[in-house]
PAKOL-93548 format. One record per atom (N, C-alpha, C, O): chain; residue number from 1; atom name; x, y, z. Coordinates in Angstrom, 3 decimals. Atoms other than C-alpha are relative to their C-alpha. Layout:
BEGIN
+-------+------+------+----------+----------+----------+
: chain : resi : name :        u :        v :        w :
+-------+------+------+----------+----------+----------+
:     A :  NUM :   CA :        X :        Y :        Z :
...
+-------+------+------+----------+----------+----------+
//
This chain:
BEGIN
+-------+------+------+----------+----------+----------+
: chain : resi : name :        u :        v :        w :
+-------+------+------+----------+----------+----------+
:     A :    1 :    N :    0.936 :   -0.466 :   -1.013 :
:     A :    1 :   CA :   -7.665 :   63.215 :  -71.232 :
:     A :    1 :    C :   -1.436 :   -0.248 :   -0.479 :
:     A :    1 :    O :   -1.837 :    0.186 :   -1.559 :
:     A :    2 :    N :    1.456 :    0.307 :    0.333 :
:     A :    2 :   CA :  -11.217 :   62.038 :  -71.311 :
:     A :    2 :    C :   -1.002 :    1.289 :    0.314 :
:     A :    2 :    O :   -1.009 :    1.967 :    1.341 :
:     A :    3 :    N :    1.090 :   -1.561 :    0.350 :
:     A :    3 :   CA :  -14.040 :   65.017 :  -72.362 :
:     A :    3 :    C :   -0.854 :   -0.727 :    1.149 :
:     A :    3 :    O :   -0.955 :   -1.911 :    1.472 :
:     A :    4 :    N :    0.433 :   -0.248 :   -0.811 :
:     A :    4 :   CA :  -15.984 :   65.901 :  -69.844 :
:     A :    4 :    C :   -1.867 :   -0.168 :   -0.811 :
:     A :    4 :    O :   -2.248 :    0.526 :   -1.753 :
:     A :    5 :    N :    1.018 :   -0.187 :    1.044 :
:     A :    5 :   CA :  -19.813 :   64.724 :  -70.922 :
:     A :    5 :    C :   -1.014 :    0.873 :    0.903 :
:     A :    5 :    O :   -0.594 :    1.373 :    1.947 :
:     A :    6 :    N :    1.014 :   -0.753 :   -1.062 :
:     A :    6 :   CA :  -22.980 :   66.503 :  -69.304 :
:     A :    6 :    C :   -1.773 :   -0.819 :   -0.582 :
:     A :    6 :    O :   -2.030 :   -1.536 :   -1.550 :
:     A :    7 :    N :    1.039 :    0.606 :    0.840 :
:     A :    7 :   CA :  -26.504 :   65.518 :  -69.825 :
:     A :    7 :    C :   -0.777 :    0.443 :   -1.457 :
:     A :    7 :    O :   -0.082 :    1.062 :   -2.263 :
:     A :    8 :    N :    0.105 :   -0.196 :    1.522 :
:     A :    8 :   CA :  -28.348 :   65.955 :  -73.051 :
:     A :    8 :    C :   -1.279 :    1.543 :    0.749 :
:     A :    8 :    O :   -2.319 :    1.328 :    1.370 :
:     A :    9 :    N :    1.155 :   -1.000 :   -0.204 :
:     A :    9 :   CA :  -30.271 :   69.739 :  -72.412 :
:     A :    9 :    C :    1.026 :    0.851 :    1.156 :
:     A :    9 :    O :    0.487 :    1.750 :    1.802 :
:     A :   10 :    N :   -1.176 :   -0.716 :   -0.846 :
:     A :   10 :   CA :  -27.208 :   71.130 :  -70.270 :
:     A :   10 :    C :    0.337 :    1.604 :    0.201 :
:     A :   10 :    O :    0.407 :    2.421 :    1.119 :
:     A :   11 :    N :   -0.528 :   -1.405 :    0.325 :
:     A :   11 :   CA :  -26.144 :   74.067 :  -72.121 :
:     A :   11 :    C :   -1.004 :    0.557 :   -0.476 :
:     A :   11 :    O :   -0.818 :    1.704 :   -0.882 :
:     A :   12 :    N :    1.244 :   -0.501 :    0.552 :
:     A :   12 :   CA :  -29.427 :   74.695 :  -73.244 :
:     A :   12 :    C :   -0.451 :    0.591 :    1.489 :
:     A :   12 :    O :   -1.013 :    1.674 :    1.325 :
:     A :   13 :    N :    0.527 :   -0.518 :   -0.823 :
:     A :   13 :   CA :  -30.351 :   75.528 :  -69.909 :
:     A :   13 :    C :    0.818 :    1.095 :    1.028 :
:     A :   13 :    O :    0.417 :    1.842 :    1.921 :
:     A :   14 :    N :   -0.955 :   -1.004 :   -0.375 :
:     A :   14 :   CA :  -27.424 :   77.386 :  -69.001 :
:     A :   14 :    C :   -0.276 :    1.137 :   -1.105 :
:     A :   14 :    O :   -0.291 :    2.354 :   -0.921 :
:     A :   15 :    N :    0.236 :   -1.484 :    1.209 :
:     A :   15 :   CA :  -28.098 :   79.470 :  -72.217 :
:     A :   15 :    C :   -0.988 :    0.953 :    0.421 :
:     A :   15 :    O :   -0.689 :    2.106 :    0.733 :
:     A :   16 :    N :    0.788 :   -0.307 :   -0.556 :
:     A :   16 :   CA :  -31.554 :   80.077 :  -71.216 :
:     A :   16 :    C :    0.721 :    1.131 :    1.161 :
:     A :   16 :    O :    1.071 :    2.294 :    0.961 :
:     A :   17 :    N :   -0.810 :   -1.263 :   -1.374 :
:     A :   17 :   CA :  -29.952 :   81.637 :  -67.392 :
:     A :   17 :    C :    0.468 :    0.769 :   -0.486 :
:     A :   17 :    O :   -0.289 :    1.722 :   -0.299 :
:     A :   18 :    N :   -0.587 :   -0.856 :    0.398 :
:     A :   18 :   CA :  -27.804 :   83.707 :  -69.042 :
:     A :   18 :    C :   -0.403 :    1.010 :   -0.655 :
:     A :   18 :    O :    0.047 :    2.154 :   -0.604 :
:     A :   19 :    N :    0.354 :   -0.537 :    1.189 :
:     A :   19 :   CA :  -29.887 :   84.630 :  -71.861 :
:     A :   19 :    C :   -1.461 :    1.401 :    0.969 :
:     A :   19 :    O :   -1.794 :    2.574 :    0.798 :
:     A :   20 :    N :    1.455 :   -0.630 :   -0.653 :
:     A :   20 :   CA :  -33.094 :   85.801 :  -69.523 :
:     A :   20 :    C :    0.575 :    1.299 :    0.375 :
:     A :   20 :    O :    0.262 :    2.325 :   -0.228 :
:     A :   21 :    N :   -0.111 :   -1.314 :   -0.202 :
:     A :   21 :   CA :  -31.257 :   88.395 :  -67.590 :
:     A :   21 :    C :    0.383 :    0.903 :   -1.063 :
:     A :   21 :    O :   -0.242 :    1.963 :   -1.052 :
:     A :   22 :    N :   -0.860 :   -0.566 :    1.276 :
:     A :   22 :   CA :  -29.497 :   89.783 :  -70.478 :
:     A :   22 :    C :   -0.769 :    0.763 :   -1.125 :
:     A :   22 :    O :   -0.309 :    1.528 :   -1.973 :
:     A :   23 :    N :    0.653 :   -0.421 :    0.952 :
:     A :   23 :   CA :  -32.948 :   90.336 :  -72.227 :
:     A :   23 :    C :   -0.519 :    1.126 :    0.654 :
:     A :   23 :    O :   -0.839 :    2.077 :   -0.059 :
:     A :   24 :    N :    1.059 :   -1.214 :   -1.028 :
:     A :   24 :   CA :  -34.717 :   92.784 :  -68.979 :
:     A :   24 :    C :    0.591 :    1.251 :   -0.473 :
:     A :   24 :    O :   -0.291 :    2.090 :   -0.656 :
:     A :   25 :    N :   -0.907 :   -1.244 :    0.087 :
:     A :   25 :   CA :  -32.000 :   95.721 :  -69.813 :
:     A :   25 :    C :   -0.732 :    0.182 :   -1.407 :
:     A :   25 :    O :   -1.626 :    1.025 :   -1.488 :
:     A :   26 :    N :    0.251 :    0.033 :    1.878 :
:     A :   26 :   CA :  -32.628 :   95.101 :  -74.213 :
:     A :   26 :    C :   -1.670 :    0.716 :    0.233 :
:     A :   26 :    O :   -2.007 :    1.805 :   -0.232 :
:     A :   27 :    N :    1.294 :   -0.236 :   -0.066 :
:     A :   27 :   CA :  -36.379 :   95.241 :  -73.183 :
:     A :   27 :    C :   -0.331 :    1.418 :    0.938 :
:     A :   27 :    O :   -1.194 :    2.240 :    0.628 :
:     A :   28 :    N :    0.105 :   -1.762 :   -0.407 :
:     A :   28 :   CA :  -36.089 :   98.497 :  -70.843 :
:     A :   28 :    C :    0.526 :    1.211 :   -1.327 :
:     A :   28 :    O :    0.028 :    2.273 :   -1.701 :
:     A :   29 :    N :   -0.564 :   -0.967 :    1.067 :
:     A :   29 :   CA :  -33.926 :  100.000 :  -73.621 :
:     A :   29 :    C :   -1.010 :    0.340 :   -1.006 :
:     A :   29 :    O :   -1.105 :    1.494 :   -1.424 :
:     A :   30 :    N :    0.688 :   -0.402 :    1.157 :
:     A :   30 :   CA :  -36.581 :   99.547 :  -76.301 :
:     A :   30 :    C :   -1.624 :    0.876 :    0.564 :
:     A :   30 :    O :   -2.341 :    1.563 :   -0.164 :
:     A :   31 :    N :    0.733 :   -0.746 :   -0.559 :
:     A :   31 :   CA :  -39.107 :  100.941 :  -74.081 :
:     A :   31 :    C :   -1.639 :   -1.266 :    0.409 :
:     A :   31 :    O :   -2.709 :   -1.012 :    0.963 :
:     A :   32 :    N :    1.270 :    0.721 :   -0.250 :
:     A :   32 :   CA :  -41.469 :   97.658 :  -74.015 :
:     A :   32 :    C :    0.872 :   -1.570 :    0.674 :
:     A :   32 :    O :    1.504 :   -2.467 :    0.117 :
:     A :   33 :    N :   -0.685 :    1.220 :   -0.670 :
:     A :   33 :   CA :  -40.327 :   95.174 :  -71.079 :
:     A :   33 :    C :   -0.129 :   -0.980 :    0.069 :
:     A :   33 :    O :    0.800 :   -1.759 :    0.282 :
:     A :   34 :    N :    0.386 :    1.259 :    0.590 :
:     A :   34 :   CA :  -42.511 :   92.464 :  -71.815 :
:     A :   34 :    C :    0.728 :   -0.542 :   -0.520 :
:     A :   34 :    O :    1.128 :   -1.649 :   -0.160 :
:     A :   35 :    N :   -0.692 :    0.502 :    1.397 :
:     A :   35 :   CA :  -40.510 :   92.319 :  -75.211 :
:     A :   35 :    C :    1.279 :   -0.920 :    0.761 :
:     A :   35 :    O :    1.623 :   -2.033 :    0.361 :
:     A :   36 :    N :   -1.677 :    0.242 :   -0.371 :
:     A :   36 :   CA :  -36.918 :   91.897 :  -72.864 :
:     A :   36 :    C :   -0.130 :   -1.311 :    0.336 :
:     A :   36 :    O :    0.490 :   -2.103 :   -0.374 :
:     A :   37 :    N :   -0.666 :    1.498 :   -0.432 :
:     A :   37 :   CA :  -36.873 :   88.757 :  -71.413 :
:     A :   37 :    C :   -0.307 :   -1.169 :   -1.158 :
:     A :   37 :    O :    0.347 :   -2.196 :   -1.335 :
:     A :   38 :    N :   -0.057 :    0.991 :    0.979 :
:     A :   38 :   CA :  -38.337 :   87.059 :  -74.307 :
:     A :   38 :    C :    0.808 :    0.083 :   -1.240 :
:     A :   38 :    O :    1.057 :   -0.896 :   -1.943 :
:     A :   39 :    N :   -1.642 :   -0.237 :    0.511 :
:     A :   39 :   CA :  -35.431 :   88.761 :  -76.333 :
:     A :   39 :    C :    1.125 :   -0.901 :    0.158 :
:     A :   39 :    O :    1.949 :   -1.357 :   -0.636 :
:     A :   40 :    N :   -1.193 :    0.668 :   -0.507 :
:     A :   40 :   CA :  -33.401 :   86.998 :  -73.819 :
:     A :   40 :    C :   -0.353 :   -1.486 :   -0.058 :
:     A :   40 :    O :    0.678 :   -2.155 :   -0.121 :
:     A :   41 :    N :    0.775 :    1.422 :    0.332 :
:     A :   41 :   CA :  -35.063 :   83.736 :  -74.210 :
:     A :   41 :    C :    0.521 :   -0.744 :   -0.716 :
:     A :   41 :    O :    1.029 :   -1.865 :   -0.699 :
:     A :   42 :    N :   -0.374 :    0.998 :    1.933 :
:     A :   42 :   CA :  -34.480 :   83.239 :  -77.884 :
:     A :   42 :    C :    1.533 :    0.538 :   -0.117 :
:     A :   42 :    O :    2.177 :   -0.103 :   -0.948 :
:     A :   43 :    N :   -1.216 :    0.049 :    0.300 :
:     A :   43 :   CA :  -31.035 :   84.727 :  -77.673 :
:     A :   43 :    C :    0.759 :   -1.618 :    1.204 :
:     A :   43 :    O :    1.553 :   -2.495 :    0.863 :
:     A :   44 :    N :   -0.943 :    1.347 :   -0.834 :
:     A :   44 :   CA :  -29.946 :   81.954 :  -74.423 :
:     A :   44 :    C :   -0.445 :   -1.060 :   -0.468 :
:     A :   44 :    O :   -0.016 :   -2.014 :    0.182 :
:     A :   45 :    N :    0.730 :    1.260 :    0.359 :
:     A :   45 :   CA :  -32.175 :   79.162 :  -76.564 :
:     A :   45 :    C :    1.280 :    0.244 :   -1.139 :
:     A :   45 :    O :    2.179 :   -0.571 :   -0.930 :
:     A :   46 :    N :   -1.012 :    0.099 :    0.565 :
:     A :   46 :   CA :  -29.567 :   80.312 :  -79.515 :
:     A :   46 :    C :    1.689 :   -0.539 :    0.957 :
:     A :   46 :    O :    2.255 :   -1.631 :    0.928 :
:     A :   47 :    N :   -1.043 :    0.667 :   -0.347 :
:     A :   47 :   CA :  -26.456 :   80.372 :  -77.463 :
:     A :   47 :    C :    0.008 :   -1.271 :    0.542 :
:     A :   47 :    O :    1.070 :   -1.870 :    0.378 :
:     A :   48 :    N :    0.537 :    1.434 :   -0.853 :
:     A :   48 :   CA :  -27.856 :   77.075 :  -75.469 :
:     A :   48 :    C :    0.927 :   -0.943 :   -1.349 :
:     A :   48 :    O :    2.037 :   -1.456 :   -1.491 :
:     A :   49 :    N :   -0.017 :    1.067 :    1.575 :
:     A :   49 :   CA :  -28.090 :   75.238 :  -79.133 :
:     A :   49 :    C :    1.569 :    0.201 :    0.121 :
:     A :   49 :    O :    2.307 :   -0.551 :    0.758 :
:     A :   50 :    N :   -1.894 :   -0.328 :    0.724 :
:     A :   50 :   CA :  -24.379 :   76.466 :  -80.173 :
:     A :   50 :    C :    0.837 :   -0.551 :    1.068 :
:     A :   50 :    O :    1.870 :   -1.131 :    0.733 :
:     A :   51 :    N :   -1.056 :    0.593 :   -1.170 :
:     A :   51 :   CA :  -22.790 :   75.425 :  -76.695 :
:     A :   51 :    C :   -0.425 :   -1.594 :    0.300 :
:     A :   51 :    O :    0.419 :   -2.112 :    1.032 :
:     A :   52 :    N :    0.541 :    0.973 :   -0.259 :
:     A :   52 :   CA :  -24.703 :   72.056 :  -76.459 :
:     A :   52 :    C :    0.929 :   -0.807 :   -1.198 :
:     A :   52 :    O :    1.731 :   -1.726 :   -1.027 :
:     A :   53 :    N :   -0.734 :    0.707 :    0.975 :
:     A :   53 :   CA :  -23.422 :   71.189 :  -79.849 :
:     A :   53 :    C :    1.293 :   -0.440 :   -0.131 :
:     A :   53 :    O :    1.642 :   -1.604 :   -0.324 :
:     A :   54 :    N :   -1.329 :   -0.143 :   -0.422 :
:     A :   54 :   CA :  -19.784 :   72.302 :  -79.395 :
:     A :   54 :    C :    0.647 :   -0.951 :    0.822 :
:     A :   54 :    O :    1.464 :   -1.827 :    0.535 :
:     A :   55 :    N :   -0.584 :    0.592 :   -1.380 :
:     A :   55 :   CA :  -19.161 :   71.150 :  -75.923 :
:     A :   55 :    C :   -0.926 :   -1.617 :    0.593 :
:     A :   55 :    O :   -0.627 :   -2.244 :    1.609 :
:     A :   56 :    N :    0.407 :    1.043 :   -0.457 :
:     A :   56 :   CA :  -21.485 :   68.181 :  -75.732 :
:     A :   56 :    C :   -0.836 :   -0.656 :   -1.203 :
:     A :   56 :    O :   -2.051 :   -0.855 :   -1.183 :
:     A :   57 :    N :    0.390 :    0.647 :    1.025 :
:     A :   57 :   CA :  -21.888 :   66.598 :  -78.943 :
:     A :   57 :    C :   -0.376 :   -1.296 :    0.399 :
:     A :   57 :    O :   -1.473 :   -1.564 :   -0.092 :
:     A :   58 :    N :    0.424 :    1.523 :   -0.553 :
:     A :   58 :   CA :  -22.107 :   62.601 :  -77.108 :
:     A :   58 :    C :   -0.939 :    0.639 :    1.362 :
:     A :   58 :    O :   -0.132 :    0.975 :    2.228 :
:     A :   59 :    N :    0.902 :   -0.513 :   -1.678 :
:     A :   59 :   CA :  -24.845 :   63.919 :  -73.787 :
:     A :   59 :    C :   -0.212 :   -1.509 :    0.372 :
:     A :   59 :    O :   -0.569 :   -2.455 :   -0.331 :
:     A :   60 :    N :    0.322 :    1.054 :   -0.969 :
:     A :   60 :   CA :  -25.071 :   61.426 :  -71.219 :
:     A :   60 :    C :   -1.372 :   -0.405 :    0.167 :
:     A :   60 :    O :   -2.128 :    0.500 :    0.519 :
:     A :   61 :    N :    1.839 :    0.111 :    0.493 :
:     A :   61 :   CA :  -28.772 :   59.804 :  -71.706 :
:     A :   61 :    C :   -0.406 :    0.397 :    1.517 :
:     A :   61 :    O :    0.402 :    0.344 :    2.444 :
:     A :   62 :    N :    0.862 :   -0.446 :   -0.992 :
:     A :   62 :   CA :  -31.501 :   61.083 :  -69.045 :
:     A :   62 :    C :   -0.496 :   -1.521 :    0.746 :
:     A :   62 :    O :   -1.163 :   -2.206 :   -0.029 :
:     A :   63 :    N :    1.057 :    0.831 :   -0.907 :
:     A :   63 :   CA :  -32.870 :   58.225 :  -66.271 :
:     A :   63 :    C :   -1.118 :    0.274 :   -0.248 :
:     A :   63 :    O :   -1.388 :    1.376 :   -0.726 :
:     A :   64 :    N :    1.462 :   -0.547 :   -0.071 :
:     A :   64 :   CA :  -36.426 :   58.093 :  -66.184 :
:     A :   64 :    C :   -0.127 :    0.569 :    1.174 :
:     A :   64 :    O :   -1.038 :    1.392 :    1.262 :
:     A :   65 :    N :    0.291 :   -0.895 :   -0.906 :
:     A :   65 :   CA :  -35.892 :   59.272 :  -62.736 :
:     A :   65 :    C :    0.241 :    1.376 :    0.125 :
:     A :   65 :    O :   -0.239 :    2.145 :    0.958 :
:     A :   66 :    N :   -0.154 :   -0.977 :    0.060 :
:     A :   66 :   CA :  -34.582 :   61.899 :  -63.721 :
:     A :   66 :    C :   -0.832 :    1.154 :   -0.901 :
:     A :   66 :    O :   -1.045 :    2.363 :   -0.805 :
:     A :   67 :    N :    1.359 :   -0.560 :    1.260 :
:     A :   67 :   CA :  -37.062 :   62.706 :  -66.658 :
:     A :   67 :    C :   -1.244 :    0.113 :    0.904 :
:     A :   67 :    O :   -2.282 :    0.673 :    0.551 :
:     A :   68 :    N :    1.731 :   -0.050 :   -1.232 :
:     A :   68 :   CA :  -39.885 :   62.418 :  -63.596 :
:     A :   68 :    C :   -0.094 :    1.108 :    0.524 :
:     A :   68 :    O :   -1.131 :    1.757 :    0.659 :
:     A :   69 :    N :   -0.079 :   -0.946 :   -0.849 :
:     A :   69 :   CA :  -38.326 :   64.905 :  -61.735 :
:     A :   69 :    C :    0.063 :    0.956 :   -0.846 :
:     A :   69 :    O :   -0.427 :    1.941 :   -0.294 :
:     A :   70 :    N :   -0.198 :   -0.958 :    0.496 :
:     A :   70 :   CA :  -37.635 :   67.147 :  -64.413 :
:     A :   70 :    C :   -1.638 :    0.800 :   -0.841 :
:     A :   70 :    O :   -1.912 :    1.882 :   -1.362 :
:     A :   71 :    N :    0.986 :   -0.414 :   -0.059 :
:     A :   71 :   CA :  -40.967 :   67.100 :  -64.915 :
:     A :   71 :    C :   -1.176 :    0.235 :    0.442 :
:     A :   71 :    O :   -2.243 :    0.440 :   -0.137 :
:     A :   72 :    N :    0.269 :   -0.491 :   -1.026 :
:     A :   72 :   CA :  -42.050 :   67.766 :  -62.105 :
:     A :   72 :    C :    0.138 :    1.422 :    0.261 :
:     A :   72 :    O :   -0.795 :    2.205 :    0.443 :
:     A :   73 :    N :   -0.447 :   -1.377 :   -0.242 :
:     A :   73 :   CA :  -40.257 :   70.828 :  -61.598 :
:     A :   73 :    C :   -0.788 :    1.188 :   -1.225 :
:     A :   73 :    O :   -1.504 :    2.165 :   -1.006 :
:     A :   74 :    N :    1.240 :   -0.626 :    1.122 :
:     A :   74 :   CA :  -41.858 :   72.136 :  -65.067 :
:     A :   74 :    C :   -1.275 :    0.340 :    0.088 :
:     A :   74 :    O :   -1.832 :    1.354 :   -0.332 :
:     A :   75 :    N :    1.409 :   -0.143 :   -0.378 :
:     A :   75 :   CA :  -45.221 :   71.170 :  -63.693 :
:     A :   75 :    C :    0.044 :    1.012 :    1.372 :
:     A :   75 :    O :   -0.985 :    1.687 :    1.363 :
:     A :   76 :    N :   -0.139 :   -1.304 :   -1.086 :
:     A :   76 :   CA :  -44.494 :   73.693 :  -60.486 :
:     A :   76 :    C :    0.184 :    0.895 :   -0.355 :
:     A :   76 :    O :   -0.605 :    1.755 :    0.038 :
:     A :   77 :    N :   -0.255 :   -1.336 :    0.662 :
:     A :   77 :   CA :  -42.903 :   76.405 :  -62.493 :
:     A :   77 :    C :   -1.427 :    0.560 :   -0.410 :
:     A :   77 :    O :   -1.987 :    1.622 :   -0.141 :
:     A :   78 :    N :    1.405 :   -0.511 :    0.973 :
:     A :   78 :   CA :  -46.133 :   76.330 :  -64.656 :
:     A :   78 :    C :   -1.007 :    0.524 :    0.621 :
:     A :   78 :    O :   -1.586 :    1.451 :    0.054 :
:     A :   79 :    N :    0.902 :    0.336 :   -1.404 :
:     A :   79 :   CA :  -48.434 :   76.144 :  -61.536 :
:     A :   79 :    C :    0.375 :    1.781 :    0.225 :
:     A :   79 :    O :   -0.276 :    2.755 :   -0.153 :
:     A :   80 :    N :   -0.576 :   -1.268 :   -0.195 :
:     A :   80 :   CA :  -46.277 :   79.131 :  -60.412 :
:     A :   80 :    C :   -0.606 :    1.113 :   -0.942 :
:     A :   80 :    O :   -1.468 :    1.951 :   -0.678 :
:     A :   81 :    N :    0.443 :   -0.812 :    0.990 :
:     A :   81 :   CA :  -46.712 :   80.855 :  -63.384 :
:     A :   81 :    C :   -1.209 :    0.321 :   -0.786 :
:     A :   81 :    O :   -1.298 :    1.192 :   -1.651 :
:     A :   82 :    N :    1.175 :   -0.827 :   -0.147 :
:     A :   82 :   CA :  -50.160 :   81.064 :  -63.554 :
:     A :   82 :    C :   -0.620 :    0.313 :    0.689 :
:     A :   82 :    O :   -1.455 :    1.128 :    0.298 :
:     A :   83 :    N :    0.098 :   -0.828 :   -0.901 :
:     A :   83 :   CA :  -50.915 :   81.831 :  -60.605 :
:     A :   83 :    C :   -0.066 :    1.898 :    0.089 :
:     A :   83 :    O :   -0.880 :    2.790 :    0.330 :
:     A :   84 :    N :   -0.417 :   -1.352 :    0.221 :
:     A :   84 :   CA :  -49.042 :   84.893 :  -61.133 :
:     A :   84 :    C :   -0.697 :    0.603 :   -0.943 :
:     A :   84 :    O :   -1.203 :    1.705 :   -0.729 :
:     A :   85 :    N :    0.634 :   -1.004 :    1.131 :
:     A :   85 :   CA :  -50.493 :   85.893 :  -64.329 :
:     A :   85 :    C :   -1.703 :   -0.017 :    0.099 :
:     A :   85 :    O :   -2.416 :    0.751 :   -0.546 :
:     A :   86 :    N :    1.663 :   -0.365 :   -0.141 :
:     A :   86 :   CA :  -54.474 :   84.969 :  -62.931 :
:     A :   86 :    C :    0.338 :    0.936 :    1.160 :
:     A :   86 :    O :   -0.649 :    1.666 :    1.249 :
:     A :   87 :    N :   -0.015 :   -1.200 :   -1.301 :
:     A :   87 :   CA :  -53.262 :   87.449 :  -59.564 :
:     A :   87 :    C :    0.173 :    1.281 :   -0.928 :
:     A :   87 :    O :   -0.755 :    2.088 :   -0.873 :
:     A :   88 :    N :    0.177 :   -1.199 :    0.865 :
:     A :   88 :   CA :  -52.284 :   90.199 :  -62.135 :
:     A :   88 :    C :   -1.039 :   -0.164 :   -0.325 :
:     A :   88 :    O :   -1.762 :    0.467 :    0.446 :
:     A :   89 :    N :    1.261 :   -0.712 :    0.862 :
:     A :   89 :   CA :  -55.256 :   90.152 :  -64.185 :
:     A :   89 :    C :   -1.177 :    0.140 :    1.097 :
:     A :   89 :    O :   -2.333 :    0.494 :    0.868 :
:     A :   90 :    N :    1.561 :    0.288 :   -1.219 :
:     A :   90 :   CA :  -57.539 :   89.712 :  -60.861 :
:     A :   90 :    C :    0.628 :    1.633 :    0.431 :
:     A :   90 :    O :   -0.396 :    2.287 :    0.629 :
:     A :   91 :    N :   -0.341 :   -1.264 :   -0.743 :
:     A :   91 :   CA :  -55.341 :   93.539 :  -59.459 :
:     A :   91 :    C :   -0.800 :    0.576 :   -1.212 :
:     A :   91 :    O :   -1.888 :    1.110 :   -0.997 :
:     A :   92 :    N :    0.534 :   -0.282 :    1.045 :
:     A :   92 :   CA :  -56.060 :   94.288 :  -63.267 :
:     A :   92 :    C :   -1.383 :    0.551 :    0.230 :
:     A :   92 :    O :   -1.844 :    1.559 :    0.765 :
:     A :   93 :    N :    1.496 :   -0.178 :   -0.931 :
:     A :   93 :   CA :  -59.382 :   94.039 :  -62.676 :
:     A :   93 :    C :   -1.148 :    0.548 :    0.236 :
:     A :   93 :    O :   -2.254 :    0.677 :   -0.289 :
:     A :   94 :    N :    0.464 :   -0.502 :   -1.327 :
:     A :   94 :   CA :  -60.138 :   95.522 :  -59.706 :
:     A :   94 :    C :    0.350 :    1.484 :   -0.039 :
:     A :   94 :    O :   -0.135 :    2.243 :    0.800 :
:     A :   95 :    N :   -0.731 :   -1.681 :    0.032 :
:     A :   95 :   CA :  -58.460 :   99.000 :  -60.461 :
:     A :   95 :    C :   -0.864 :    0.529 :   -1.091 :
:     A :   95 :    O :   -0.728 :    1.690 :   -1.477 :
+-------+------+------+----------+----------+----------+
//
């Protein structure tokens, strides 16, 4: 039976998903929520690594079209994400 390959950054980004929610609870528990998701971060960037290795030691190489788009989507997230953090500090502020 021929292994199943995926691209190279696969399980790394499945780790990540997994890892994020997993950190909001850790980070309510310790009492500083900031801390949680970046808890969960570096734990789904660990499991990522360990399942990438395992399960996709040969990764299927990236297109450049696909390397365009993927960074693309990065450049929106980012966009996104400061947005958000200049609208907080602008409520910040203002209060």
């Amino acid at each position: 039976m021929q292994e199943k390959r995926y691209p190279k950054g696969h399980f790394m980004s499945v780790g990540i998903v997994i890892g994020l929610p997993l950190g909001i609870p850790i980070g309510l528990l310790l009492g500083m929520i900031a801390i949680g998701p970046a808890i969960g971060v570096v734990l789904g960037v660990v499991v990522g690594a360990y399942l990438e290795k395992k399960y996709n030691p040969n990764p299927l190489p990236i297109t450049p079209e696909d390397e365009k788009r993927r960074k693309k989507v990065i450049l929106i997230l980012s966009v996104i994400f400061l947005i958000g953090v200049l609208s907080f500090a602008a409520i910040i502020m203002m209060s």
